[in-house]
C-alpha positions in Angstrom: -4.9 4.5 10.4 -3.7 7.9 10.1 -2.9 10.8 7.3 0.5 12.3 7.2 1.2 15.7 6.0 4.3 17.4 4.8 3.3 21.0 4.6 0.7 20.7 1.9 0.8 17.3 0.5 -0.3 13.8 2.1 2.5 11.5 2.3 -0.3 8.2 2.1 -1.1 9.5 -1.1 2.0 10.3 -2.4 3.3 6.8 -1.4 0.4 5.4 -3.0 1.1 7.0 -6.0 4.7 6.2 -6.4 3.9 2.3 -5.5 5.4 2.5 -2.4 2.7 1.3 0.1 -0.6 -0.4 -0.1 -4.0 0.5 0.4 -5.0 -1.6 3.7 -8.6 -2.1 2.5 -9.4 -3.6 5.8 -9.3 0.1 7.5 -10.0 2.5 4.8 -12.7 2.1 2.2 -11.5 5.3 0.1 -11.8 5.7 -3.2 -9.3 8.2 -4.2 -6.5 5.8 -2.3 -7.6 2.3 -3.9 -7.5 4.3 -7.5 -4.4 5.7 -6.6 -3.0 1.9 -5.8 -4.7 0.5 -8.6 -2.6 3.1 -10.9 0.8 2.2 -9.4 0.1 -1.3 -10.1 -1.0 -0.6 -13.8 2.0 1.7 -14.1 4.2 -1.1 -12.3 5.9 1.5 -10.2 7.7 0.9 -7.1 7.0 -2.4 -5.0 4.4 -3.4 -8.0 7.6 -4.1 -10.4 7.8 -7.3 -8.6 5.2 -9.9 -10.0 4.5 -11.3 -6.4 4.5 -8.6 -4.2 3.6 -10.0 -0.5 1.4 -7.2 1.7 2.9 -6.6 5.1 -0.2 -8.3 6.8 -0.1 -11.7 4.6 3.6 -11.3 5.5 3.0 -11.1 9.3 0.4 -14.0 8.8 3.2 -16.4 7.1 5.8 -15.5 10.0 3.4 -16.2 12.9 1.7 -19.7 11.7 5.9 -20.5 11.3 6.4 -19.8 14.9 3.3 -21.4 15.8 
């Protein structure tokens, strides 16, 4: 896991904030990017709109036990 920056601002957060990534728990036990997630879910912004939203690594998960 890495943090991105534009100049001044971090693009994880950013994204975060405007519910356009998740907070992959399994690497990063920050607080300030799980609130930040837990907002744009409240707010149901971005990918959190959709009532069944399907993290990349439960998605990845599915595909492989099809091809398995």
């Amino acid at each position: 896991m890495a943090f991105v920056f534009v100049e001044d601002k971090n693009v994880n957060k950013e994204l975060l904030k405007a519910g356009l990534a998740w907070h992959y728990k399994y690497y990063s036990r920050d607080p300030e990017l799980a609130k930040l997630e837990f907002e744009a879910r409240s707010k149901k912004v971005g990918l959190w709109v959709e009532p069944n939203a399907m993290p990349p690594w439960e998605w990845r998960k599915k595909k492989r036990k099809k091809l398995g």
